[in-house]
N, C-alpha and C positions, 0 to 999 in steps of 0.2 A: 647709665649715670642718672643719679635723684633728681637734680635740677636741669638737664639739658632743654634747652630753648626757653630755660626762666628770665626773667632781665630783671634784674634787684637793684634798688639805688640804696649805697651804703654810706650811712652819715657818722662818721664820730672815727674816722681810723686819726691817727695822730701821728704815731712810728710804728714800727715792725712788732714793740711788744703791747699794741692795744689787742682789746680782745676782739675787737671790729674787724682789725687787721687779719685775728686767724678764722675769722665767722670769712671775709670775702676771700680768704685763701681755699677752703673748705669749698665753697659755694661755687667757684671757679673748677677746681679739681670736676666738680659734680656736674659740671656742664652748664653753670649759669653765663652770663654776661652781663657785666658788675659798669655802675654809674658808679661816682663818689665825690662826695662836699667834703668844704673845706672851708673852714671861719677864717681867716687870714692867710696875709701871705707866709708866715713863717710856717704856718702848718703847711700851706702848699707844697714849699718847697720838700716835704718829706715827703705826702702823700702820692704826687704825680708821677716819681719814679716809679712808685712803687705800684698806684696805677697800670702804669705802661708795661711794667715788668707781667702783669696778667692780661694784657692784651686791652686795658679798655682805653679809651679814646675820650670820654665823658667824665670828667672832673671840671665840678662846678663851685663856683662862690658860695656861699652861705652862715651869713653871721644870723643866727636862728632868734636873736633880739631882735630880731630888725624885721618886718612884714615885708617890708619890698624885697629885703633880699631872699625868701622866702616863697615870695611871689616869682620871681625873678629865675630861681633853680625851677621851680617848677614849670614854668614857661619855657624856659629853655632846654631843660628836659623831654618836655611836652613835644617839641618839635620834632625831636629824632626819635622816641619811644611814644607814639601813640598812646600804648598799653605796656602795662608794667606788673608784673606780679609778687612783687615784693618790696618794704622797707625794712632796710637796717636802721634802728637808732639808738647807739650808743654816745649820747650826751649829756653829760656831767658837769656842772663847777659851782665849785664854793670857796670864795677867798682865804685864803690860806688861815688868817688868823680868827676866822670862824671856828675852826677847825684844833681848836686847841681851847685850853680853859675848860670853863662849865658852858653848856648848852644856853642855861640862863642871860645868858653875858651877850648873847646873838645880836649883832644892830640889825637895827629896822633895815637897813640899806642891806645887809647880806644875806638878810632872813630873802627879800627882795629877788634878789641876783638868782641865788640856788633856784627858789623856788621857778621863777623866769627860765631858767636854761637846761635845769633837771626836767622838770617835768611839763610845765608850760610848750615847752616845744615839743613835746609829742604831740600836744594836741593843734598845734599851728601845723606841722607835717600835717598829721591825719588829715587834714580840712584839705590841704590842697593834693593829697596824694589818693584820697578816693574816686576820684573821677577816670584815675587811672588807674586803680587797683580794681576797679567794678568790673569792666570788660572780662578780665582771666580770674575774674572771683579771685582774688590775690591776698597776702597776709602781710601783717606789719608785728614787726618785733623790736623788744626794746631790753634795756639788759639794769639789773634793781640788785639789790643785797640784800642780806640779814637784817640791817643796822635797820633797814622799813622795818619790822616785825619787833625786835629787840634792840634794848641798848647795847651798845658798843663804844666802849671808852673814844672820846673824842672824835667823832664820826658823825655827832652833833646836827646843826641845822641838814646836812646830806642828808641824814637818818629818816629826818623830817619832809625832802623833797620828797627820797625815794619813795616813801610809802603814801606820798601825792601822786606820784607816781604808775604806782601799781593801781591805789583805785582809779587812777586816769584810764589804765589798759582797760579795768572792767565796763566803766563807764564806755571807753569806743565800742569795745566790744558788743555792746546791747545797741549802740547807736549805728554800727556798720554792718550790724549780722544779716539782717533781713536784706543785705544788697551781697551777699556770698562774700563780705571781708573778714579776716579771721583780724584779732590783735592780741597778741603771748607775752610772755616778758620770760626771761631767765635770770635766777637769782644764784649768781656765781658766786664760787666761794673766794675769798682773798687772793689776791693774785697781782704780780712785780708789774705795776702799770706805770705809764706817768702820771696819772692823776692819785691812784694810791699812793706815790711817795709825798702828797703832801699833807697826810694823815698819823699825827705824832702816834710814836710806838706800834710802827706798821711790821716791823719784822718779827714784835712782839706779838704779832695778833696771828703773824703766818707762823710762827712755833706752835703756837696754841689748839691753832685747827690743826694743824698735823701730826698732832699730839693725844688729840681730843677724836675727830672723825672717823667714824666708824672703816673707811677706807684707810684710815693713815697715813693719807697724803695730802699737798693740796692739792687743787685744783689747777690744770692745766688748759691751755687757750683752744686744743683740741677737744677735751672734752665738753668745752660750750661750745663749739665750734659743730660738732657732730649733732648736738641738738638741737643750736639754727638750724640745722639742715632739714631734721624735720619736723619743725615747728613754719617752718619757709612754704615748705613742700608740699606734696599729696598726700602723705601717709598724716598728716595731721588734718585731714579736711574737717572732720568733726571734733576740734578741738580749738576754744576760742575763752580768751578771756581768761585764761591763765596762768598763774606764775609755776615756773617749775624750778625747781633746784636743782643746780647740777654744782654741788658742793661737799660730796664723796659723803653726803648724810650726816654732816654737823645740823643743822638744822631739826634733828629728828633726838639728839641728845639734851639732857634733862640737867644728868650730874656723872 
């Protein structure tokens, strides 16, 4: 198995159809031993079955605005995992009426928010998950879109975190590499999230890739899921800083 005796803390699963959810399904299969955050109680209450249901034991708080509680997963993490070789983060949010209209139209407060919880909290993890990714020379992964690189109807100030985003992964990247930490992102294709349905004419964007993409399909939780694994793992030890597509090659289309 790819990952046996890895220990990954996975941040951002929400229900069964995040893509978080099929990366620590995946990773488990693989032999890892999966931690996992959670901003509230209502996401709790989805996340910890489903936890349990792969064996882990370790689900922790974590509202990623907030430094203590940040502080807080990590310390108490810290306790039971000394050393840790990997992060998941899969974390997103833009208020819904962001996310509609012109881009132009964006308040200062949502421009704010996105920016804050897209991408800002990769690099608030990074800071406190190095000290424990150094030991097993360990990787951290974070998961980004199209819409960073290109417009994309209504997908608006996100467009804009994400691709804060991505140069955030490069920036770690050159900041953590000389301590053996790798940092990837995946730039998945569309796919039935919770947070994609709050992205007007989203079933309209998944006709289009799969319409459009040189596969024909879209994109499934498996197939990012298989390349967490090794973007996670050994077989990427020389590979840092990042983004990869795993988007059946829309991305590679012109007209």
């Amino acid at each position: 198995m790819l990952m046996q005796g890895k220990r990954i803390l996975v941040c951002g699963v929400a229900n069964q159809r995040s893509i978080a959810w099929s990366i620590a399904e995946r990773l488990s299969a693989e032999g890892a031993e999966l931690a996992f955050s959670y901003p509230n109680e209502a996401i709790e209450k989805r996340v910890r079955p489903l936890a349990e249901s792969l064996g882990s034991a370790i689900v922790l708080p974590c509202d990623v605005t907030r430094d203590a509680e940040i502080d807080a997963m990590f310390d108490c993490l810290g306790e039971q995992w000394p050393e840790i070789d990997g992060v998941v983060h899969s974390i997103a949010f833009a208020q819904r009426e962001e996310l509609k209209g012109r881009f132009v139209e964006t308040s200062r407060q949502g421009f704010q928010i996105a920016l804050d919880v897209s991408a800002y909290s990769l690099v608030a993890i990074a800071k406190r998950a190095e000290p424990l990714l150094v030991a097993r020379r360990g990787a951290m992964l974070t998961l980004t879109y199209f819409g960073a690189e290109k417009v994309l109807p209504h997908y608006n100030v996100m467009g804009v975190a994400k691709a804060a985003l991505e140069a955030s992964v490069r920036y770690l990247a050159a900041d953590m590499g000389p301590a053996g930490v790798r940092v990837n992102a995946i730039s998945a294709g569309p796919m039935k999230t919770l947070s994609a349905a709050g992205i007007t004419g989203f079933k309209t964007m998944l006709h289009h890739h799969e319409e459009r993409a040189p596969l024909r399909r879209n994109t499934t939780g498996q197939d990012v899921a298989a390349t967490a694994v090794y973007l996670l793992g050994d077989l990427a030890r020389g590979v840092t800083g990042e983004v990869v597509h795993v988007d059946g090659g829309y991305n590679i289309v012109g007209m």
